[in-house]
C-alpha positions in Angstrom: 168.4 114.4 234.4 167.0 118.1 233.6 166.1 116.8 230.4 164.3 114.0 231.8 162.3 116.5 234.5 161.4 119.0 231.7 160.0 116.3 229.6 158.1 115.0 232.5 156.7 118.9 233.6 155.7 119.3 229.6 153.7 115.8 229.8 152.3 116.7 233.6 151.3 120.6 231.4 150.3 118.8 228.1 147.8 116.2 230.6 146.3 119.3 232.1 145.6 121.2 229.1 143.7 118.1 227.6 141.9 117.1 231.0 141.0 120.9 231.0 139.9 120.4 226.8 138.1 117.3 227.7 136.2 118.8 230.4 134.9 122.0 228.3 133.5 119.5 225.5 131.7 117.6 227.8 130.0 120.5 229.5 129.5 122.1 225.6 127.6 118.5 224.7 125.6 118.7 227.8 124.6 122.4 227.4 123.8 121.6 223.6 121.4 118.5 225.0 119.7 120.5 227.4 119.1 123.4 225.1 118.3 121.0 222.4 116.0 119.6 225.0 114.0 122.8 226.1 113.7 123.8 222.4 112.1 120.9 221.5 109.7 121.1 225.0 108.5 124.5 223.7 107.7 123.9 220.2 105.5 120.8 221.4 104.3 123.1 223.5 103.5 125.8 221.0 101.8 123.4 218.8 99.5 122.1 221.0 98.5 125.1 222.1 97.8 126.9 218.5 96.4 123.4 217.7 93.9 123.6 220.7 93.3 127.2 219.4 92.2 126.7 216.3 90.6 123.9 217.2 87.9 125.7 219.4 87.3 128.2 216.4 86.6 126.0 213.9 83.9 124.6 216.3 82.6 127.7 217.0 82.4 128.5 213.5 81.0 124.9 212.9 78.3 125.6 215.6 77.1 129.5 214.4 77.2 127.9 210.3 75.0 125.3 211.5 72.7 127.9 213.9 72.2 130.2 210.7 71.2 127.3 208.1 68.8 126.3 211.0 67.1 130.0 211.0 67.3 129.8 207.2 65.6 126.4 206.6 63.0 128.0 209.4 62.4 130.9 207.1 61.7 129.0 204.3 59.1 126.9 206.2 57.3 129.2 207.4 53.6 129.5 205.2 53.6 131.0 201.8 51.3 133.6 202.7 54.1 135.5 204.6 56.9 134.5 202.7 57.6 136.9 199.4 56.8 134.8 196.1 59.0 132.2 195.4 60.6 134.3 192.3 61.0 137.4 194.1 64.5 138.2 195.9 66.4 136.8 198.9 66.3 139.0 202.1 69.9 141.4 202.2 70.1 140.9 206.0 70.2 136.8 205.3 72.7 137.5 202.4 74.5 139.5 204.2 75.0 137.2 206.8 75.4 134.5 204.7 78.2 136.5 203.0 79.7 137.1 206.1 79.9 133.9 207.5 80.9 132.1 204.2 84.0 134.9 204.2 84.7 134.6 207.9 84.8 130.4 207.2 87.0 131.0 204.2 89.2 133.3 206.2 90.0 131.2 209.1 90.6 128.2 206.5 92.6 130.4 204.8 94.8 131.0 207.9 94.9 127.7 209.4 96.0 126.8 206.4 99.0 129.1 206.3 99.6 128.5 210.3 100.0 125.2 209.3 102.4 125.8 206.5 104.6 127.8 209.1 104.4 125.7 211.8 105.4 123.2 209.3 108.4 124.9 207.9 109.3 125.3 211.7 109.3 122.2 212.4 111.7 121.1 209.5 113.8 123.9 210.8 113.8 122.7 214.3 114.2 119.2 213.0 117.0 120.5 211.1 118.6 122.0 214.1 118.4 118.7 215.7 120.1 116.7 213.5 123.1 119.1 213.3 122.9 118.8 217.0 123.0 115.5 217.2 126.3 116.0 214.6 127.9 118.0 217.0 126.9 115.4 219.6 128.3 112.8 218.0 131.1 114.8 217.2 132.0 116.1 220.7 132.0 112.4 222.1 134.3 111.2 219.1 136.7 114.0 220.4 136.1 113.0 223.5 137.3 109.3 222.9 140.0 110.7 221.2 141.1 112.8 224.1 140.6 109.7 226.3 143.1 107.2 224.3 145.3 110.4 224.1 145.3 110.8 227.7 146.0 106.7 228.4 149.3 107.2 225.8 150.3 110.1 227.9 149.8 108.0 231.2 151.8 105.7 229.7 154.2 108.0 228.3 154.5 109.3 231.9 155.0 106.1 233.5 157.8 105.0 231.2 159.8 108.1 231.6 159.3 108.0 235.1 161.0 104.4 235.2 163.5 105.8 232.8 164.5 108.5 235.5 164.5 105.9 238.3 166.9 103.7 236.2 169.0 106.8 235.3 169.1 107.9 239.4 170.3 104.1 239.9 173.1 103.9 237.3 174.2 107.2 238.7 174.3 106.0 242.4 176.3 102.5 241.2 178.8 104.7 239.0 179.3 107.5 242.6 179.7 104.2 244.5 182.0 102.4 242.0 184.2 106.3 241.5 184.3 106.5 245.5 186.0 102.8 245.4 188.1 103.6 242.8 189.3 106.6 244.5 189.7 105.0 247.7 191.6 102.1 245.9 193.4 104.7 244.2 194.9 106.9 248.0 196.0 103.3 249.0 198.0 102.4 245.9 199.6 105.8 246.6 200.1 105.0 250.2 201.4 101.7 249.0 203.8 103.0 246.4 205.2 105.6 249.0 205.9 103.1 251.5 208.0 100.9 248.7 209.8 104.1 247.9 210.8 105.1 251.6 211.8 100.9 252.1 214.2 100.8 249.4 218.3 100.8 250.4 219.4 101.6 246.9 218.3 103.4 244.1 219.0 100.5 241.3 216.7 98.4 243.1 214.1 101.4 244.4 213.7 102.1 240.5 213.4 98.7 239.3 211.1 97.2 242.0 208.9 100.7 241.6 209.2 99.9 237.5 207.8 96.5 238.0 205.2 97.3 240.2 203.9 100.1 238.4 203.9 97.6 235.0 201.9 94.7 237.2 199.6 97.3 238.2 199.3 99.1 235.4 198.4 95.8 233.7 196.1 94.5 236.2 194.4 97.6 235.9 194.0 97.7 231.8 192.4 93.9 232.3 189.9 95.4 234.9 189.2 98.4 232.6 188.2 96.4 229.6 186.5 93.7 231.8 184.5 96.9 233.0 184.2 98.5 229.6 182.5 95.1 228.1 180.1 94.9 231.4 179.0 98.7 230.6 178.3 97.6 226.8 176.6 94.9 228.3 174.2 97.0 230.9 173.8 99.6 228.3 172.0 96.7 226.1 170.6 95.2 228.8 169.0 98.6 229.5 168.0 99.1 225.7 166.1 95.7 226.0 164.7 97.0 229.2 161.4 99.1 227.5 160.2 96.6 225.3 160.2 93.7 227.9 158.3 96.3 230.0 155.7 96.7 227.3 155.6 93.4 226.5 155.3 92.6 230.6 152.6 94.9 230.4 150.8 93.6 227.7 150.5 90.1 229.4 149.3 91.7 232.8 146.1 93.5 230.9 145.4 90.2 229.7 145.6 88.5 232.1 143.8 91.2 234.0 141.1 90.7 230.6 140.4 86.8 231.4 140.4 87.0 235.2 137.7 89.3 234.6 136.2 87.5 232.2 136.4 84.2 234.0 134.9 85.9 237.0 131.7 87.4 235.0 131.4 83.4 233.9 131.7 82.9 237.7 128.7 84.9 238.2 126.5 83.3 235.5 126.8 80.4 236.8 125.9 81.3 240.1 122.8 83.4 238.5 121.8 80.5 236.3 122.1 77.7 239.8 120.2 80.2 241.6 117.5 81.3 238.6 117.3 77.3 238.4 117.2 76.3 241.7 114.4 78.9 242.4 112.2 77.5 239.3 112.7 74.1 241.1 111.5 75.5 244.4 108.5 77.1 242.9 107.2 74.0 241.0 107.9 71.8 244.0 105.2 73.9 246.0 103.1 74.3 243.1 103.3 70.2 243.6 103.0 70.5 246.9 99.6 72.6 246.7 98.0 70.9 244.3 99.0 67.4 246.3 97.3 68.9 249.4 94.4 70.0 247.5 94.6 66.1 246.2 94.7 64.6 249.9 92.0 66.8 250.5 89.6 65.6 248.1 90.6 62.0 248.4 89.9 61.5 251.7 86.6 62.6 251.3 86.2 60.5 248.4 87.6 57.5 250.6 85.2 57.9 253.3 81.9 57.9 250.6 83.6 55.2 247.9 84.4 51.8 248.4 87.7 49.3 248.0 87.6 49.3 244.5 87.7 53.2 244.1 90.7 52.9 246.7 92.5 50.1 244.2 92.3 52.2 241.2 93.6 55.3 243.3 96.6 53.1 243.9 97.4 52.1 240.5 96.9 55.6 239.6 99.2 56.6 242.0 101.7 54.0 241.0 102.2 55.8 237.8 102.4 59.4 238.9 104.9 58.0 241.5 106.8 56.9 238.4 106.7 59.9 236.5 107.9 61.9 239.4 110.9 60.1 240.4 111.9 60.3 237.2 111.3 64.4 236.7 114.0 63.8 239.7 116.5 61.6 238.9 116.7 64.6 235.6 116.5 67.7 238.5 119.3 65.9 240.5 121.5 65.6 236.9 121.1 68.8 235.8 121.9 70.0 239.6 124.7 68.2 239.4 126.2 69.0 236.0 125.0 73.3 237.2 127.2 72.2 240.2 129.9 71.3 237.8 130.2 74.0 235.6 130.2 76.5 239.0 133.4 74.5 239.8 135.0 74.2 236.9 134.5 78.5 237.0 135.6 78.4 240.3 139.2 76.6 239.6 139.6 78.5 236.3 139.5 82.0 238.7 141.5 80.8 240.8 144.0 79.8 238.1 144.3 83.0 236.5 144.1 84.6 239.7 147.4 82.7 240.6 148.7 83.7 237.0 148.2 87.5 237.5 150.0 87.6 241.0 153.0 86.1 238.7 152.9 88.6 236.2 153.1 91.2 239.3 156.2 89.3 241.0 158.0 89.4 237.1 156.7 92.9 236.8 158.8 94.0 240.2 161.9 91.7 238.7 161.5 89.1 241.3 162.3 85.6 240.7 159.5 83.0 240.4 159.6 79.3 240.6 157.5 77.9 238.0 154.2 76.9 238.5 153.8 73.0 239.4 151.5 70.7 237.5 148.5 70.3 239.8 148.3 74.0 240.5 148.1 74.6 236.4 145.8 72.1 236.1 142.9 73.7 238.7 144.6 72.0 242.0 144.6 73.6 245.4 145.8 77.4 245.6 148.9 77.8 246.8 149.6 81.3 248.8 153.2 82.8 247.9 155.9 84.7 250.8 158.4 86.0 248.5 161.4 87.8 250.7 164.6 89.0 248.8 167.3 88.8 251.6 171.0 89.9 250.1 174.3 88.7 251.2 175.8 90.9 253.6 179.5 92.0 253.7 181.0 94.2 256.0 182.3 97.3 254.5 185.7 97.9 255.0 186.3 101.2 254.5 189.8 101.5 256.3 191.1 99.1 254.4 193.2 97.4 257.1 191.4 94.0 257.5 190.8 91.4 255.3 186.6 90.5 254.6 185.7 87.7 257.1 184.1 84.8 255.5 181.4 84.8 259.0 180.7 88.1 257.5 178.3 86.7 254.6 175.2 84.5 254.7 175.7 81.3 252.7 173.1 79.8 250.5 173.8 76.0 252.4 172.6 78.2 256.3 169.2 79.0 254.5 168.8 75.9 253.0 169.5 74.4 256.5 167.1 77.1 258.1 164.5 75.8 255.4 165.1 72.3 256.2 164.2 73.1 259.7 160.7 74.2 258.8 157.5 71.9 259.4 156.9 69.7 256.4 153.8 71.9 255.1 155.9 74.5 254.2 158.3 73.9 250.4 161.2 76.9 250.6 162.9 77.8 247.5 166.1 79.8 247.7 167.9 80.7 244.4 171.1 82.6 244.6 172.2 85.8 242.3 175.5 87.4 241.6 176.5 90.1 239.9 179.6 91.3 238.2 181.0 93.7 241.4 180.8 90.3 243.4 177.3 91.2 245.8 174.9 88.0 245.8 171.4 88.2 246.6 169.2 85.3 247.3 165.6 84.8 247.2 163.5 82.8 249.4 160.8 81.7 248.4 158.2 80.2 250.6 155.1 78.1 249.7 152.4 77.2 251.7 149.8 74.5 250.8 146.3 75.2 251.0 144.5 75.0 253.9 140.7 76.3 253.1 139.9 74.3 249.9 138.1 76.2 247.0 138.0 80.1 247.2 134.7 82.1 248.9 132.8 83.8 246.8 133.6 87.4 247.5 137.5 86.4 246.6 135.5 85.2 243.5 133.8 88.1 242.8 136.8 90.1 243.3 136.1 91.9 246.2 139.9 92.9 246.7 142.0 94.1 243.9 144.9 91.2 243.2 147.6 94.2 243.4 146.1 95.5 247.3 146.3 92.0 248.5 149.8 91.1 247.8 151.2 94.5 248.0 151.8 93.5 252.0 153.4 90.7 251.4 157.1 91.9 248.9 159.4 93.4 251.3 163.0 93.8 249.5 166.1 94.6 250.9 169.1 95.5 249.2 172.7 96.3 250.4 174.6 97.6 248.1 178.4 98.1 248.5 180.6 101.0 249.5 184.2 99.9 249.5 186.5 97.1 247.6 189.7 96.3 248.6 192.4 96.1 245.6 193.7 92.5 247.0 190.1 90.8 246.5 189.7 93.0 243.1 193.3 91.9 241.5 192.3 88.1 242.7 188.9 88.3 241.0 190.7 89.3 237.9 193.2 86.8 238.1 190.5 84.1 238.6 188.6 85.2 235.0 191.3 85.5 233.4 193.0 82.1 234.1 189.1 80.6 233.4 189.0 82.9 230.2 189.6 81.0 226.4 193.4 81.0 225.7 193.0 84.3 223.1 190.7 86.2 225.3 194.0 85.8 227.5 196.5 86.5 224.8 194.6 89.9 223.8 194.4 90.9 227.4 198.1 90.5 227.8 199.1 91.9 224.8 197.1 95.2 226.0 198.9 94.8 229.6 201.9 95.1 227.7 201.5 97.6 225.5 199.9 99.9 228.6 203.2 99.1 230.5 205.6 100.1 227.5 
């Protein structure tokens, strides 16, 4: 049991250090984004502003390069009189400026060129950074999927050794119960043997009377030990077993949980697909409906300024749109009908596996389930289940001065009389269950037909979890024994033995013996 709670506590710490793991690479991935985010805002930023920059000086450049060849190509206009000879030398001050402005050009080329070569190599960089940051991303949500499935295996983990425990705390309440009999059992075979000893006259007979009831007892007792030792080995498998048809229980309820989803998303569909299609009927009927007004409309004024023969051909012509449109019905009403269909077919199959997952629940809680009947299976009226595990009662006798009363116990014939007594709508199943220490528990199980036809649809969509809806309706009650009474426990043993194979018996004496020797 201390074992048991300190594996539990390391799990419950191991959970919490990963939940708490889990929870700083999340906030690491969303920092990363949002600082991978700003950095990217501001060089966009940065580049359209230097961009705007230089932009406005190269067109102020553009603009004085294009004012000074203006004043240049007035210079050389103006009359030859006042212009130098043609041979003689260019003015410094135009040179000069020239100069300048052809270094200043060259100069700002120059350095827009190598702007652009560092914004350039900053922007690899920055793509670079991004891509190891989308790395990172990628990695961090890879760990966190890992940390995920290992959470669910330690939820799982959990869960099993928290069943384990419970089994455990039950095994040790039956074997406190079964050592308090035993003890009990034990104080009156003492009181029994004492008053044999105080009865006797003389001492031959006192010994050999004591002798022979010691050696009955001794051997009654062997038998019950090794009928007892092979029930143990026979829990103790049971119990090995017990895990695996948990897991495999499991297993089927996930799936099942899997297709009554999936049958319900197909439930949907449908419904979205009638609805999309009954809505694209709707709007092409008024789109009819418009242009036959607008038709009406211009027909009677052609009626009142035409004559019969107009009105004739406006029959005939009628005729055959009359035609075409019933038929563009009669293939509406069939594809209604087969959308109507398919919605039901949906319907049933939810239902079904609806029915099935409530089944897997009852197995799940190791109550007994009649099989499911043939119309049901087949997408029939659902049935809504009352399952009530009611045990057979004894009176304990603790004194052990009375013998058990046989009104003390509920037979399986009064509940079958009970459930005769019902109204014919409602089908009660009762099986009865007995267990090696001799306690029986029976369960009733009560079926009542359907009385509202085909599911609505917001037990269709799933509005209510299957596990919240019938977690009202299991109540189970258990009554366990405190006290046996060595009469009823010899005569038990006595019965199996006389109903055992002939050397089941022979071995079981020949141990009886050798205990009394």
């Amino acid at each position: 049991m201390e074992r048991l709670k300190a594996e539990n506590e390391e799990l419950r710490q191991e959970l919490y250090t990963v939940k708490k793991k889990l929870q700083v690479a999340n906030q690491i991935s969303t920092d990363l984004s949002d600082e991978l985010e700003q950095q990217v805002a501001r060089s966009n930023r940065q580049l359209e502003q230097m961009r705007t920059e230089h932009a406005t000086q190269l067109k102020a450049l553009e603009a004085r390069i294009e004012q000074l060849s203006k004043e240049l190509e007035a210079q050389r206009s103006e009359p030859p009189q006042e212009c130098p000879p043609a041979d003689g030398p260019v003015p410094e001050h135009i040179e000069e400026t020239l100069r300048m402005v052809q270094e200043k050009s060259l100069r700002a080329k120059q350095d827009w060129e190598e702007e652009e070569l560092q914004y350039q190599s900053e922007i690899v960089q920055l793509q670079q950074k991004l891509t190891t940051a989308d790395r990172k991303l990628t990695g961090a949500l890879t760990n966190i999927a890992e940390l995920s499935e290992e959470i669910e295996l330690l939820r799982e983990q959990l869960a099993s050794k928290k069943g384990n425990l419970e089994i455990k705390a039950q095994e040790a309440e039956e074997l406190r119960d079964l050592l308090e009999a035993t003890q009990q059992q034990n104080g009156m075979l003492a009181a029994e043997l004492a008053g044999l000893r105080s009865n006797s006259n003389s001492a031959l007979e006192k010994g050999n009377s004591l002798f022979r009831e010691v050696a009955d007892q001794r051997k009654q007792l062997m038998q019950w030990y090794t009928q007892l030792k092979q029930r143990f080995f026979q829990l103790k498998s049971e119990h090995e077993d017990c895990p695996r048809e948990i897991r495999t229980l499991r297993m089927a309820q996930r799936e099942s949980q899997t297709q009554y989803e999936r049958c319900v998303k197909l439930v949907r569909s449908a419904e979205y697909y009638n609805a999309q299609a009954l809505h694209g009927q709707i709007k092409d009927l008024t789109e009819q409906l418009a242009r036959a007004d607008q038709r009406v409309r211009y027909l009677e004024h052609e009626m009142a300024s035409n004559s019969v023969d107009w009105v004739n051909m406006l029959v005939e012509y009628y005729k055959k749109e009359t035609d075409k449109l019933r038929s563009s019905l009669n293939s509406y009403q069939h594809k209604h009908r087969e959308a109507m269909d398919m919605q039901e077919d949906a319907v049933k199959e939810a239902w079904k596996w609806r029915l099935e997952a409530q089944r897997m629940r009852l197995k799940m809680l190791q109550i007994a389930v009649p099989p499911a009947p043939a119309d049901l299976t087949e997408g029939a009226c659902s049935p809504t289940s009352d399952t009530t595990l009611v045990p057979q009662r004894e009176g304990p006798d603790r004194d052990g001065q009375r013998e058990s009363s046989p009104k003390d116990t509920v037979a399986p014939e009064t509940v079958s009389e009970t459930a005769e007594n019902k109204s014919p709508d409602v089908t009660v199943i009762c099986n009865a269950k007995a267990d090696e220490s001799g306690a029986k528990t029976i369960t009733t199980t009560t079926t009542k037909p359907c009385m509202s036809g085909p599911p609505t649809k917001e037990e269709v969509a799933g509005a209510m979890p299957l596990q919240e809806r019938n977690a009202n309706q299991l109540v189970m009650k258990i009554v366990p024994f405190k006290c046996y009474k060595i009469s009823d426990l010899i005569a038990k043993q006595q019965e199996e033995t006389d109903n055992a194979s002939p050397p089941e018996a022979k071995h079981a004496a020949g141990e009886g013996d050798d205990a009394g020797k």
